[in-house]
C-alpha positions as protocol buffer text, in pm:
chain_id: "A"
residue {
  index: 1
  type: UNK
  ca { x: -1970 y: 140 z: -1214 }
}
residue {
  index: 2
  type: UNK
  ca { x: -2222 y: -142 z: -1291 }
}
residue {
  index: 3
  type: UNK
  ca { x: -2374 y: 49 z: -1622 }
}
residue {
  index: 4
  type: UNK
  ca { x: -2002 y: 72 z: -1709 }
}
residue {
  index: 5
  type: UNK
  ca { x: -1942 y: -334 z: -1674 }
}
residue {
  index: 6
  type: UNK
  ca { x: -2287 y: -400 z: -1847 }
}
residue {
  index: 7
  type: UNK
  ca { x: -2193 y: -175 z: -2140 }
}
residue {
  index: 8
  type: UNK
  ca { x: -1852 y: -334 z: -2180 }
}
residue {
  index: 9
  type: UNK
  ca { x: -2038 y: -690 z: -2184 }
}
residue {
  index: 10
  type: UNK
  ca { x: -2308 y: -554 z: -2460 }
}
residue {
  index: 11
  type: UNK
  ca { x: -2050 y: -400 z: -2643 }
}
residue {
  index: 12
  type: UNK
  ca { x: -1854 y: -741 z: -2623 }
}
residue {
  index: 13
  type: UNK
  ca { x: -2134 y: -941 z: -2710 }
}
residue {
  index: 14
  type: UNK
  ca { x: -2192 y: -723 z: -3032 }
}
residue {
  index: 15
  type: UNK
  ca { x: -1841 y: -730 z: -3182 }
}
residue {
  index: 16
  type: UNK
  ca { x: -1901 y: -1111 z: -3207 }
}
residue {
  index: 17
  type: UNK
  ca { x: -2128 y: -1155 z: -3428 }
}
residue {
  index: 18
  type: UNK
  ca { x: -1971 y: -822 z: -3640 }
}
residue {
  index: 19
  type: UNK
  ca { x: -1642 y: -1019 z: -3645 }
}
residue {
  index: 20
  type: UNK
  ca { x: -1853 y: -1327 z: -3811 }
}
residue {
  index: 21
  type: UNK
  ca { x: -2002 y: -1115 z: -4054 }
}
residue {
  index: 22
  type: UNK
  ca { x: -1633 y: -1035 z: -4149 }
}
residue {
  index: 23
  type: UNK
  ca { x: -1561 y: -1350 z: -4241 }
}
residue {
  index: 24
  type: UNK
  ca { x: -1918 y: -1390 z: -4486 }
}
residue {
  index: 25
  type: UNK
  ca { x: -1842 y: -1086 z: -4662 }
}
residue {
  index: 26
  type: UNK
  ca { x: -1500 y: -1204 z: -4718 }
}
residue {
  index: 27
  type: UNK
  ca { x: -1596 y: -1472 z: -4942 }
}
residue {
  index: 28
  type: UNK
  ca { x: -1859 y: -1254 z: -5105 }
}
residue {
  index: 29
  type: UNK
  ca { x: -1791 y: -905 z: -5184 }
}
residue {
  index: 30
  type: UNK
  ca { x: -1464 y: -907 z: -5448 }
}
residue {
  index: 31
  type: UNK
  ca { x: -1257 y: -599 z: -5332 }
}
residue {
  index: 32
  type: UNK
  ca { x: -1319 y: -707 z: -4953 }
}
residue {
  index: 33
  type: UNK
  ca { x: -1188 y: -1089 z: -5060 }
}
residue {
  index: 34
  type: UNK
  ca { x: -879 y: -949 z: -5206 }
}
residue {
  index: 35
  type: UNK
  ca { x: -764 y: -750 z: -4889 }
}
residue {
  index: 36
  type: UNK
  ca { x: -798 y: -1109 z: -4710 }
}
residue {
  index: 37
  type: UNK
  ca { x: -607 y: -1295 z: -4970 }
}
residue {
  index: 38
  type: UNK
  ca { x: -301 y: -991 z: -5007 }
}
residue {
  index: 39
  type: UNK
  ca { x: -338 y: -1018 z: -4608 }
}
residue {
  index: 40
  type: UNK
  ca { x: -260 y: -1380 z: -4558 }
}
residue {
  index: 41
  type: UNK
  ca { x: -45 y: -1395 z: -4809 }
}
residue {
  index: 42
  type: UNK
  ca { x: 177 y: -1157 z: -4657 }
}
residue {
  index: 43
  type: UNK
  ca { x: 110 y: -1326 z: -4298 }
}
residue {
  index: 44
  type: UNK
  ca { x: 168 y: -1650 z: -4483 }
}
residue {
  index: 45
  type: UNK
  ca { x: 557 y: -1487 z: -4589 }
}
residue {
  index: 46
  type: UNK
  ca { x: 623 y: -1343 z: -4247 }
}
residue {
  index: 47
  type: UNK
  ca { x: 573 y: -1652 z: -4089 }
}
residue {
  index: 48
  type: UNK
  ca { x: 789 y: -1861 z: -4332 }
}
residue {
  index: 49
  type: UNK
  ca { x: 1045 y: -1576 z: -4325 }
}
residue {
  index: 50
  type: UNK
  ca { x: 1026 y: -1587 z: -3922 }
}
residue {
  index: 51
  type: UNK
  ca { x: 1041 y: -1976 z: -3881 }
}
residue {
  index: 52
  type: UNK
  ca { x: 1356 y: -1939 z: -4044 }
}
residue {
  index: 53
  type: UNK
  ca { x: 1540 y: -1737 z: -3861 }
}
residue {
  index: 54
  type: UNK
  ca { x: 1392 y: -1794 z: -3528 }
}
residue {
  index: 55
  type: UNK
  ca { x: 1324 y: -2178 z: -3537 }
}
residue {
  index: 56
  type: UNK
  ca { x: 1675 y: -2205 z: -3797 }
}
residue {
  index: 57
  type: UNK
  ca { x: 1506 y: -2388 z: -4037 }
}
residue {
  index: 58
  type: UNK
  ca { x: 1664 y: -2417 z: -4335 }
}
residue {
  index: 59
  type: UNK
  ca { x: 1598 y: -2095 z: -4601 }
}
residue {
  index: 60
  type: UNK
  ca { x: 1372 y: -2108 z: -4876 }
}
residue {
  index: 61
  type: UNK
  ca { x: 1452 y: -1887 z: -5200 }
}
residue {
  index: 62
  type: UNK
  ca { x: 1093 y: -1908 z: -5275 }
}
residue {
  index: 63
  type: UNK
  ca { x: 776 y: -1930 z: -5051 }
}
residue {
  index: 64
  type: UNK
  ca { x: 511 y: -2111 z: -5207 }
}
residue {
  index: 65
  type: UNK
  ca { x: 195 y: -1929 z: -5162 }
}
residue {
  index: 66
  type: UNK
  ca { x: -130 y: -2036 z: -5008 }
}
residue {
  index: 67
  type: UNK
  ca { x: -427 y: -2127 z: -5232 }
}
residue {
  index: 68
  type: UNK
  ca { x: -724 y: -1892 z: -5243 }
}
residue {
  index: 69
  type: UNK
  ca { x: -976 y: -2058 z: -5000 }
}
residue {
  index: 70
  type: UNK
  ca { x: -725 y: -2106 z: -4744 }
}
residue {
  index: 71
  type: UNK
  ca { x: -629 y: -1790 z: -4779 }
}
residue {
  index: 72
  type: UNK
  ca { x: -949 y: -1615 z: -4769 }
}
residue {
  index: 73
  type: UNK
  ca { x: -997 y: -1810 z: -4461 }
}
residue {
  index: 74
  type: UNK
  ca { x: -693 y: -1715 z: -4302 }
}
residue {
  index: 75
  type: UNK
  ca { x: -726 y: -1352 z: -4392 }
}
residue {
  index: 76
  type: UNK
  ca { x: -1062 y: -1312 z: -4289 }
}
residue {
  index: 77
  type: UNK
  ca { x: -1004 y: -1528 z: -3945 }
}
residue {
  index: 78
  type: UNK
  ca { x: -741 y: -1255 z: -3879 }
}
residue {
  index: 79
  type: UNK
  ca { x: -937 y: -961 z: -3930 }
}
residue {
  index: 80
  type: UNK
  ca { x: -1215 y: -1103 z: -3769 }
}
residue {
  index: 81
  type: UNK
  ca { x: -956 y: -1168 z: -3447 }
}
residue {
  index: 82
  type: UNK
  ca { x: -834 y: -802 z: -3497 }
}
residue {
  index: 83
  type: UNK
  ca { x: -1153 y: -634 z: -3460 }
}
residue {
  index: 84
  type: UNK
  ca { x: -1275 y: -824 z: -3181 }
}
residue {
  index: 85
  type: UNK
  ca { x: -882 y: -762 z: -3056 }
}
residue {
  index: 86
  type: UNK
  ca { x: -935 y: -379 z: -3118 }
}
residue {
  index: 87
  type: UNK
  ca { x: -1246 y: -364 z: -2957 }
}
residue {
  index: 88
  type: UNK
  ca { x: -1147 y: -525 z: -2694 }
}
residue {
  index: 89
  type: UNK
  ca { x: -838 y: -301 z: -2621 }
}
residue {
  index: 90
  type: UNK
  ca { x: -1079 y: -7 z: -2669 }
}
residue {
  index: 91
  type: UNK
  ca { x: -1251 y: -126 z: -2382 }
}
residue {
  index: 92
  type: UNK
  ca { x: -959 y: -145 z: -2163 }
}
residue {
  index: 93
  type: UNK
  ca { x: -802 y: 204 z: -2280 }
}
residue {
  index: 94
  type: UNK
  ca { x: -1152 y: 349 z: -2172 }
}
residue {
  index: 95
  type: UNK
  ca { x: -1154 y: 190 z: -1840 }
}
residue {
  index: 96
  type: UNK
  ca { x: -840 y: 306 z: -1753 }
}
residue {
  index: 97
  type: UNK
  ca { x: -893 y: 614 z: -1840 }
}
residue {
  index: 98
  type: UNK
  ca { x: -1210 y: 648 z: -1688 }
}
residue {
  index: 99
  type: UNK
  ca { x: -1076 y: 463 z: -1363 }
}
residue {
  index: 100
  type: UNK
  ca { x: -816 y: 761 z: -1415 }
}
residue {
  index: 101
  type: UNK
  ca { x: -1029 y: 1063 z: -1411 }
}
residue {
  index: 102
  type: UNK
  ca { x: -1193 y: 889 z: -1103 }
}
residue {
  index: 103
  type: UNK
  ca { x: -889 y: 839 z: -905 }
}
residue {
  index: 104
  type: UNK
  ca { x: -788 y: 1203 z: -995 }
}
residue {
  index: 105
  type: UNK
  ca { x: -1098 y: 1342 z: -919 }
}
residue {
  index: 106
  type: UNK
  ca { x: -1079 y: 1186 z: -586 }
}
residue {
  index: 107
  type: UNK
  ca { x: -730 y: 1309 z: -527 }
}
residue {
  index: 108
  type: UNK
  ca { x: -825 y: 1627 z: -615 }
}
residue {
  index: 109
  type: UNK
  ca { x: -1116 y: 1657 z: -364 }
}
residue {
  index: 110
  type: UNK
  ca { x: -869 y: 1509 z: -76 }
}
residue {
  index: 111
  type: UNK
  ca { x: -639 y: 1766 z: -194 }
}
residue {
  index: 112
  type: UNK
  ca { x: -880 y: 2057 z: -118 }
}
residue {
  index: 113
  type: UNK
  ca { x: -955 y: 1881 z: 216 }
}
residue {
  index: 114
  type: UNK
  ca { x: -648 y: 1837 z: 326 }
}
residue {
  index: 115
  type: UNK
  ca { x: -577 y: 2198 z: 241 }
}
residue {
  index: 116
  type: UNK
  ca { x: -948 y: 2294 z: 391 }
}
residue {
  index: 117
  type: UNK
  ca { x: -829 y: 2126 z: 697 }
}
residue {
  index: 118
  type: UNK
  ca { x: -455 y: 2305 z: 754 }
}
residue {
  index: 119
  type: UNK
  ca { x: -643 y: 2595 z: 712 }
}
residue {
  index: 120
  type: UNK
  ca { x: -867 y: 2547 z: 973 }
}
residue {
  index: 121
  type: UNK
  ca { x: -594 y: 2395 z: 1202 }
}
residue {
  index: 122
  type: UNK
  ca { x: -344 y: 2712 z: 1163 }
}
residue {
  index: 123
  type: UNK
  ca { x: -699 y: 2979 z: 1259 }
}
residue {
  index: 124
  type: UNK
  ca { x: -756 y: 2754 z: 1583 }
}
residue {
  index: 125
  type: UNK
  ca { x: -348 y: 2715 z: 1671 }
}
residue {
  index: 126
  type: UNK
  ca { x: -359 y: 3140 z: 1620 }
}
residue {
  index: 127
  type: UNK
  ca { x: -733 y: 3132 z: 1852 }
}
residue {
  index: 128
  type: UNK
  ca { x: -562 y: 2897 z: 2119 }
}
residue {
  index: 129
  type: UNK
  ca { x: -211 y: 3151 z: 2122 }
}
residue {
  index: 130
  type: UNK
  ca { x: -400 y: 3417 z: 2170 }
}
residue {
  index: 131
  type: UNK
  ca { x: -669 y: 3258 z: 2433 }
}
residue {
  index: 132
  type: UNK
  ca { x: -354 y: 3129 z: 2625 }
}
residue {
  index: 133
  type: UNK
  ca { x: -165 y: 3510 z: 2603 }
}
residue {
  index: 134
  type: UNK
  ca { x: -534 y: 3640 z: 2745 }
}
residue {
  index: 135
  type: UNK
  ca { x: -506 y: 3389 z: 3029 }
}
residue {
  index: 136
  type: UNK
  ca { x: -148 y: 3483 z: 3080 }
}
residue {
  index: 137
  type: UNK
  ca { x: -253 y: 3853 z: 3141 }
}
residue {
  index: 138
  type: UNK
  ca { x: -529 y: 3785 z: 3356 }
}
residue {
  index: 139
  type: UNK
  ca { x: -349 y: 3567 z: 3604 }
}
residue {
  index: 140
  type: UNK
  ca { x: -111 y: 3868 z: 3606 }
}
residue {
  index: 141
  type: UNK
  ca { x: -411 y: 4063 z: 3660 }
}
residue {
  index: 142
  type: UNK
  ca { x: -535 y: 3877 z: 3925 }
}
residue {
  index: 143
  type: UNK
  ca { x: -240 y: 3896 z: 4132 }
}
residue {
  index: 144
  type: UNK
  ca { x: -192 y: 4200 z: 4134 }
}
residue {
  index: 145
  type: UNK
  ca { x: -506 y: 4279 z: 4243 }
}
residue {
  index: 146
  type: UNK
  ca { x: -462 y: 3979 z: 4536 }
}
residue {
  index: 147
  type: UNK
  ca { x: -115 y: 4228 z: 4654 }
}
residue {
  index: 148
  type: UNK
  ca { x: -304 y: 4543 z: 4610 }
}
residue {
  index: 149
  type: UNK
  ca { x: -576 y: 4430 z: 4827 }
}
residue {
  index: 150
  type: UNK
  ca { x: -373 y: 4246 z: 5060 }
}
residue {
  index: 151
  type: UNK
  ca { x: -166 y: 4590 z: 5067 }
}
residue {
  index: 152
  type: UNK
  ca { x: -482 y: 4771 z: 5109 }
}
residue {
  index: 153
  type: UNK
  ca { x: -651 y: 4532 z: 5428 }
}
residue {
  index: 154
  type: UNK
  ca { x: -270 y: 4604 z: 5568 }
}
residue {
  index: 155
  type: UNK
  ca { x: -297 y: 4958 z: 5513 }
}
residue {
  index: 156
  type: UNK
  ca { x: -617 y: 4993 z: 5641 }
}
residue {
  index: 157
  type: UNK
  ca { x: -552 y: 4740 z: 5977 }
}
residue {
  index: 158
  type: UNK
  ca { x: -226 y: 4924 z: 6109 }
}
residue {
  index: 159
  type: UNK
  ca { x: -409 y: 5257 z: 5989 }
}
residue {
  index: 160
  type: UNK
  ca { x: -715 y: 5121 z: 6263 }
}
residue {
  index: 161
  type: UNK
  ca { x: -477 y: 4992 z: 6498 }
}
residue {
  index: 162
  type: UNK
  ca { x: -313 y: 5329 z: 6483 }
}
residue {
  index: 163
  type: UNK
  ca { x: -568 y: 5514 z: 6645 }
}
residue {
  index: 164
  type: UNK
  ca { x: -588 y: 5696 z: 6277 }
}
residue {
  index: 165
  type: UNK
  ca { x: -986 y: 5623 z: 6288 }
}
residue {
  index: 166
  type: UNK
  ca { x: -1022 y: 5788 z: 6663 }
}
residue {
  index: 167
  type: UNK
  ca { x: -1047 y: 6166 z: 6717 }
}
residue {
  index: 168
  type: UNK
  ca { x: -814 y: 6372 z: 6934 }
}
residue {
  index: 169
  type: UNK
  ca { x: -1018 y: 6562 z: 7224 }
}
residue {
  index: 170
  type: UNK
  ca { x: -1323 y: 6407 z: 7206 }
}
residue {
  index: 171
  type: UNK
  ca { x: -1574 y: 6224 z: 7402 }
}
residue {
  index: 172
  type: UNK
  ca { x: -1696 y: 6021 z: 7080 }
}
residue {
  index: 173
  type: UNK
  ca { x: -1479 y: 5761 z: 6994 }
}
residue {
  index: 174
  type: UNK
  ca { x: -1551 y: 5573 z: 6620 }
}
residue {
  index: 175
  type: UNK
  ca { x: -1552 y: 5206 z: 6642 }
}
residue {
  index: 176
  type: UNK
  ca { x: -1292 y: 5005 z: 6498 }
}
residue {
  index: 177
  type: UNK
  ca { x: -1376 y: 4790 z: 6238 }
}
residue {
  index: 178
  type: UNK
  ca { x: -1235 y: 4459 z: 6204 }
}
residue {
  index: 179
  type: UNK
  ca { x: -1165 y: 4422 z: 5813 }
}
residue {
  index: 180
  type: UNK
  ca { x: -875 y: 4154 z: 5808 }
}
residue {
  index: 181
  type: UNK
  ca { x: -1039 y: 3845 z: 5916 }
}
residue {
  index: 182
  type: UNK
  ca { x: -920 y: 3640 z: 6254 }
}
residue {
  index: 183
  type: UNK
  ca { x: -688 y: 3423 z: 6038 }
}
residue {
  index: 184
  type: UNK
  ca { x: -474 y: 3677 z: 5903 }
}
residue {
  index: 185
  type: UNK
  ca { x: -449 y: 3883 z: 6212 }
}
residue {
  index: 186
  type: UNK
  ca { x: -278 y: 3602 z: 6381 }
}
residue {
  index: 187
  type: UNK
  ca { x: -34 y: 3575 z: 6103 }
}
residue {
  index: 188
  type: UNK
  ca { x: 13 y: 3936 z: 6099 }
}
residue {
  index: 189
  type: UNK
  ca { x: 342 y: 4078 z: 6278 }
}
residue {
  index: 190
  type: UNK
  ca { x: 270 y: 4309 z: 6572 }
}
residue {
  index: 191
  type: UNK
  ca { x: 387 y: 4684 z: 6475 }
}
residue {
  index: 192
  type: UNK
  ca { x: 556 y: 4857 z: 6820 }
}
residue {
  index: 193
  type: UNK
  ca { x: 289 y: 5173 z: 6779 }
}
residue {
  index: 194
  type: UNK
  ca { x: -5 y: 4948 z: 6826 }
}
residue {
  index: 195
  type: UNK
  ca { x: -212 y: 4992 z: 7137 }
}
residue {
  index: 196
  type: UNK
  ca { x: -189 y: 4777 z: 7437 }
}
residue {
  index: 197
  type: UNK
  ca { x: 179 y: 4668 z: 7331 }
}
């Protein structure tokens, strides 16, 4: 950005003294001094012509023309302004067009972000969906495995209390095993076959 500024100034500083050597060869090369002369002259008519009707002055039938030195002046002031006019526009086209290409460069690479980033944001929405449907099952999962092993410690308790783990005639009894903790017994509802009831 700064070599871009300090070529604009250099290139500036340049047309200057072109533009003055305009205006010398102007008065000293012959074909070069008549372009400056037809020039103002013509500049010289167009201004008459637009004082006229612009300003309303009143209309000439003939324009008197401007004498040679004045109009080699004239002529070669105006070219000289042109080129250094011209240059300077040329510098202003290519710094818009350059700030151009930047800007669309830019937007380009946000573009591809951007898209870079939906992207990535639709995978992890479909990852999070599908973590959230594997937690779903497993909580299923998990309770029914808490029924089926509260079904099986139920099974198993009234099964005990039952007399389903002692044998018929004889003297060896099998211990009973207390697998439902304390807790649960006491919330458990008595059954009429069980012992002592």
């Amino acid at each position: 950005m700064a070599t871009v500024k300090l070529a604009t100034l250099v290139i500036r500083t340049v047309a200057k003294p072109i533009s003055a050597q305009l205006k010398n060869q102007a008065t000293q090369h012959p074909t070069f001094r008549n372009l400056c002369v037809s020039l103002a002259q013509k500049m010289h008519t167009a201004e008459i012509s637009l004082r006229t009707n612009i300003l309303g002055e009143p209309a000439r039938s003939h324009v008197r023309p401007l004498s040679e030195t004045r109009a080699i002046e004239n002529g070669a002031n105006a070219l000289a302004e042109g080129f250094l006019f011209a240059v300077a526009a040329a510098l202003i086209l290519g710094e818009a067009y350059r700030t151009s290409r930047a800007q669309s460069k830019r937007r380009d690479t946000v573009d591809d972000r951007l898209d870079e980033l939906a992207s990535s944001v639709s995978s992890l929405r479909t990852a999070v969906e599908r973590l959230e449907r594997a937690h779903e099952e497993l909580d299923g999962q998990r309770e029914r495995n808490d029924e089926l092993a509260r079904i099986v410690a139920r099974v198993v308790e009234i099964g005990l209390r039952g007399g389903w783990a002692e044998f018929e005639d004889t003297p060896l009894r099998v211990p009973r095993v207390d697998l439902v903790p304390a807790s649960m017994r006491a919330n458990s509802v008595k059954t009429p076959d069980e012992p002592g009831s």
